[in-house]
N, C-alpha and C positions, 0 to 999 in steps of 0.2 A: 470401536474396538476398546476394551477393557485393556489395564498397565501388564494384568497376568498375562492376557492372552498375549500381546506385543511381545513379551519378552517369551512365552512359550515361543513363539514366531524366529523369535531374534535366535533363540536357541539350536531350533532345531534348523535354519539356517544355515549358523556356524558349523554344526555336527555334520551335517552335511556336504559341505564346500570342504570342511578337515579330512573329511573321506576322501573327498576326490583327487586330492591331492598327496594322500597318504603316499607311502615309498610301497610297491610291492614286495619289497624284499620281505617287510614287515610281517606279511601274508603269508611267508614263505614256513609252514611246521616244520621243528624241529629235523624230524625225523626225513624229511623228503630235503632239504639244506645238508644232511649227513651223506648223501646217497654218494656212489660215486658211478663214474664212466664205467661199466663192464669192458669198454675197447680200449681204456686206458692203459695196459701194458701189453694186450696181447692184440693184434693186427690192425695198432693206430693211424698207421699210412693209410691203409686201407681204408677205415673210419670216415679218417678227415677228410679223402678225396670222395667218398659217397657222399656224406654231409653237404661238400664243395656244391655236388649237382643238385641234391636235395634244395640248397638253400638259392639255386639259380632259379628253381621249379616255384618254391611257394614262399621264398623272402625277398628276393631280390628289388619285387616289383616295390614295395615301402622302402626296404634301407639300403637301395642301392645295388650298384651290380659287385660292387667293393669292400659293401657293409659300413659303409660311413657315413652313412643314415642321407634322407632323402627328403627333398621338401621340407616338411615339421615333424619326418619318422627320424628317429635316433638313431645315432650311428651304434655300431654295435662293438667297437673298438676303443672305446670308450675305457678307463682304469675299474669304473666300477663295473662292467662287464667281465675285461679281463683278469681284473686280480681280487674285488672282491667278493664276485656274487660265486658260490662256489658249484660245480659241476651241476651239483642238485637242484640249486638254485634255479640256473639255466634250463634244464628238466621240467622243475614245475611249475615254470613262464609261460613252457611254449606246450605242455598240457591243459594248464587253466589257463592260459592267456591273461590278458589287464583291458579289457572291452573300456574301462574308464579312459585309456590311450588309445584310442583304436587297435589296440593288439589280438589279434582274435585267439582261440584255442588251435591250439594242432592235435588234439587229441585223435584226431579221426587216423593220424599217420600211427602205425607199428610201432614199439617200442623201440626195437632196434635202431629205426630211421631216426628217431628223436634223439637216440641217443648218439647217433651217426652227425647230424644236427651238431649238438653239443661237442660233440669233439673238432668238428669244423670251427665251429663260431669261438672257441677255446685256441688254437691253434693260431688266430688272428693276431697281428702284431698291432698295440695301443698307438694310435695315433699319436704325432706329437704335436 
């Protein structure tokens, strides 16, 4: 193996492993980090306790029945959950999902329900 090719090698590597590791937030477009909760002023109780059963149905089993994350799944009570990833944020995690974390897409659910989702997982109180 040739010094270029090695360090081609070393390279793309690097780039590599820096991806995998990268933050999702980072991923997250402006414009979808903007968005906000539609149920956030207007029938939020409501919201959260759908989200509640929502996230019993298809999150529970990774991050717990509490949301404080499970095995090696994250707890979702977490400061950068609750106070800095913003509504949107949240939104466009559980549409694209982070497969590099085993987190899969939720796209296949309604928009509503994700956004039912979001005002659950929002409503959490941060671990301490």
């Amino acid at each position: 193996m040739t010094r270029k090719s090695s360090i081609l090698i070393f390279c793309l590597l690097s780039a590599a492993l820096a991806a995998a590791g990268r933050d999702w937030m980072a991923d997250v477009p402006v414009r979808d980090r903007q968005k906000l909760n539609p149920f956030r002023n207007k029938d939020q109780a409501q919201a959260i306790q759908a989200g509640r059963l929502l996230f019993a149905e298809h999150c529970s089993e990774c991050h717990g029945n509490d949301a404080g994350g499970k095995d090696k799944r994250p707890s979702l009570r977490t400061q950068r959950i609750q106070s800095e990833a913003t509504e949107g944020d949240v939104h466009w995690l559980l549409v694209n999902g982070n497969m590099r974390h085993g987190m899969p897409s939720w796209s296949k659910l309604p928009d509503p329900q994700l956004w039912q989702l979001v005002a659950y997982l929002k409503s959490l109180k941060t671990a301490e």
